[in-house]
C-alpha positions as CSV (number, residue, x, y, z in Angstrom):
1,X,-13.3,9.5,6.1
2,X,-11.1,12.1,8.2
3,X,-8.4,13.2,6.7
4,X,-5.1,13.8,8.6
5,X,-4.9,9.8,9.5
6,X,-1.9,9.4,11.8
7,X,1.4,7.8,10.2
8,X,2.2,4.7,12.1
9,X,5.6,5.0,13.8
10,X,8.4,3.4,12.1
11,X,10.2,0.2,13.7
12,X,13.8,1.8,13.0
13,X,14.4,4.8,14.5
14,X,16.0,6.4,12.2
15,X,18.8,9.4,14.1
16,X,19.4,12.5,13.2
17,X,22.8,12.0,12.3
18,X,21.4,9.1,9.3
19,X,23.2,10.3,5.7
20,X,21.6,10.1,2.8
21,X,23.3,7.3,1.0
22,X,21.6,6.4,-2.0
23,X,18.5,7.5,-3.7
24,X,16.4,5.6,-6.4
25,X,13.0,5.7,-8.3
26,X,11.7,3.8,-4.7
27,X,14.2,4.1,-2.6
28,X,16.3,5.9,-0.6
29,X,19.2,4.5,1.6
30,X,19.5,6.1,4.9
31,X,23.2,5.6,6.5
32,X,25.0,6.1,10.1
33,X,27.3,4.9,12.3
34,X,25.7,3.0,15.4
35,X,27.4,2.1,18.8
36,X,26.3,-1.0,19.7
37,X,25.8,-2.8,23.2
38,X,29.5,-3.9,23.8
39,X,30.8,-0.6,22.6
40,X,32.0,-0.8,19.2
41,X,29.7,0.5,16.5
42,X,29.3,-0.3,13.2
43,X,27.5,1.1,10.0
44,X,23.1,1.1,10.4
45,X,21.2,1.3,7.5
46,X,17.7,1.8,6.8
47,X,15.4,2.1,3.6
48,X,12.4,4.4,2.8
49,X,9.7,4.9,0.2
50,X,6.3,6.1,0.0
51,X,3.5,5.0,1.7
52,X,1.2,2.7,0.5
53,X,-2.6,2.3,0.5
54,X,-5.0,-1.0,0.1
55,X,-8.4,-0.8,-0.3
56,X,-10.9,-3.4,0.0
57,X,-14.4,-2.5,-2.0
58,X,-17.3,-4.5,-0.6
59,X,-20.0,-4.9,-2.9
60,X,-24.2,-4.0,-2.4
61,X,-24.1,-7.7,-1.7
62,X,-21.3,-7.2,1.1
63,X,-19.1,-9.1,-1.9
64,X,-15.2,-8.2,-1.7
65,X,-13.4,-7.3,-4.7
66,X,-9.9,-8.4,-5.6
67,X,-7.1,-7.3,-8.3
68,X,-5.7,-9.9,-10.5
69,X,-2.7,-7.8,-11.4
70,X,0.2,-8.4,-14.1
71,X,3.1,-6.5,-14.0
72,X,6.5,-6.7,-16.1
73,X,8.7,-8.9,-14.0
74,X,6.4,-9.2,-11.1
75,X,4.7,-12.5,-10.8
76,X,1.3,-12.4,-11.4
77,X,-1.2,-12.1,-8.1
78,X,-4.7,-12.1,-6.7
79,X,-4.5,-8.7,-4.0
80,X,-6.5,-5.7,-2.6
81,X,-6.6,-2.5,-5.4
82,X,-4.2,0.0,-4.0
83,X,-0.7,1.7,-4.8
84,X,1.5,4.6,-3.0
85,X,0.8,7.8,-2.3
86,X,1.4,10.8,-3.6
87,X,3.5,13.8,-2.1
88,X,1.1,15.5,-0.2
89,X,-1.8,13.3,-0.2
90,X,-3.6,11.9,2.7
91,X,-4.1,8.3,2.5
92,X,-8.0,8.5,1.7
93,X,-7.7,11.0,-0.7
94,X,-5.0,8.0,-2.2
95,X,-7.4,5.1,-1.4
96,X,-10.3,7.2,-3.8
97,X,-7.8,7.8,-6.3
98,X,-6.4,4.4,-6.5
99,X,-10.5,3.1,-6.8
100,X,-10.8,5.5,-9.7
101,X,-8.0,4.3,-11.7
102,X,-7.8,0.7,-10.6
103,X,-11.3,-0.4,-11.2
104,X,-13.0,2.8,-12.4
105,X,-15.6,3.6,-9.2
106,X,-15.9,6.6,-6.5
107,X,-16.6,5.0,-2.7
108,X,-19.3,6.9,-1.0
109,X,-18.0,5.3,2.6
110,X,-14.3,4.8,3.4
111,X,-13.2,3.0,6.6
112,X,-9.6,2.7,7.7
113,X,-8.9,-1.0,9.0
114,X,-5.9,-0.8,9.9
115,X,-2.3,0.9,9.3
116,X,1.3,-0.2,10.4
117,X,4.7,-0.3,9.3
118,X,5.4,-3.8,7.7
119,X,9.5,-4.3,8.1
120,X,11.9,-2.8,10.6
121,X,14.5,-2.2,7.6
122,X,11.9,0.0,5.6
123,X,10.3,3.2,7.1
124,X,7.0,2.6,4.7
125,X,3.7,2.8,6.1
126,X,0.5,1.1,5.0
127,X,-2.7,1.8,5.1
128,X,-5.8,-0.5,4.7
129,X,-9.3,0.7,4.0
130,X,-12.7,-1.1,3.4
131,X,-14.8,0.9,1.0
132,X,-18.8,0.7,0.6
133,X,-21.1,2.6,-1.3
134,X,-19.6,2.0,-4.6
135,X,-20.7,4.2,-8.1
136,X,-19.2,4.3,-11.6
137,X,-16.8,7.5,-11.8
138,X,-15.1,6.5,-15.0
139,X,-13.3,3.7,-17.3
140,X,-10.9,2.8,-14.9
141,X,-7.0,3.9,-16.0
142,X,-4.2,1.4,-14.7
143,X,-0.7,2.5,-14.7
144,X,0.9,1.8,-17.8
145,X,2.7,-0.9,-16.2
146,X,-0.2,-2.3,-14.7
147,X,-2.7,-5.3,-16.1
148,X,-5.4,-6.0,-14.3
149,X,-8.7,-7.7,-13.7
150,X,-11.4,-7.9,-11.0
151,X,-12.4,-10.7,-9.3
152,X,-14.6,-11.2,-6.5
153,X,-13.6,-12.6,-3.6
154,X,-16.3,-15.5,-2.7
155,X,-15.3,-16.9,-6.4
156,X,-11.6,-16.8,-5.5
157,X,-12.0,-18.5,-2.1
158,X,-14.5,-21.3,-3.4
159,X,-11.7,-21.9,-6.4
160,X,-8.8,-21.6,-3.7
161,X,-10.6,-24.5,-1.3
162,X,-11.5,-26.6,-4.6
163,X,-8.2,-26.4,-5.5
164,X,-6.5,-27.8,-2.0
């Protein structure tokens, strides 16, 4: 995988003039004054955060893998591995990382699928990647807040269209 992968464009252009509001753990508010159509203007806003990465592992037998993942207050959910990335890092060098600590493998092959910029209120960019070639790095290392367990994704889908 290349590094250097472009940055989607975000769907609010956020202006020069934009103050920062607000910052938090995730966020950070962005502020300005807008003139509108008619004239008048009025008070934009617009929220950013770091980028994000998925990552889809296929298995030898072309098998997806899926994250059963607990989190405090967050409902519990079947989803690609993945998290955000890191000041500095390119979003493959985040995808192997995220691998490594989510499910404890290294991916020999790393494809990007597909990136984009999710909400127009939110300049955050993600990034999703298939991975192939898959080898044991190490016991995999969730984030402290993080529970999770790996599924396949045939036995999810079978489950899914048994249960409808």
């Amino acid at each position: 995988m290349e590094n250097n992968v472009a940055r989607p464009r975000p769907l609010t252009e956020r202006p020069a003039s934009a103050a920062l509001a607000d910052s938090g753990p995730l966020f950070d508010v962005w502020q300005w004054d807008q003139e509108l159509y008619d004239g008048s203007s009025t008070t934009f806003e617009v929220l950013s955060c770091r980028d994000t990465v998925l990552v889809l592992p296929l298995t030898g037998n072309s098998e997806v893998l899926l994250a059963r993942e607990a989190q405090p207050v967050v409902v519990e959910r079947l989803h690609s591995f993945g998290g955000r990335i890191e000041a500095g890092e390119d979003p493959s060098a985040a995808a192997q990382r995220e691998l490594s600590e989510e499910l404890g493998v290294h991916a020999e092959r790393l494809a990007l699928w597909a990136a984009w910029q999710p909400l127009s209120k939110i300049d955050w960019a993600v990034y999703l990647f298939w991975a192939g070639g898959l080898t044991n790095s190490a016991a995999s290392e969730p984030d402290p807040g993080e529970r999770i367990a790996i599924r396949d994704g045939a036995t999810q889908c079978r489950a899914f269209l048994l249960d409808s």
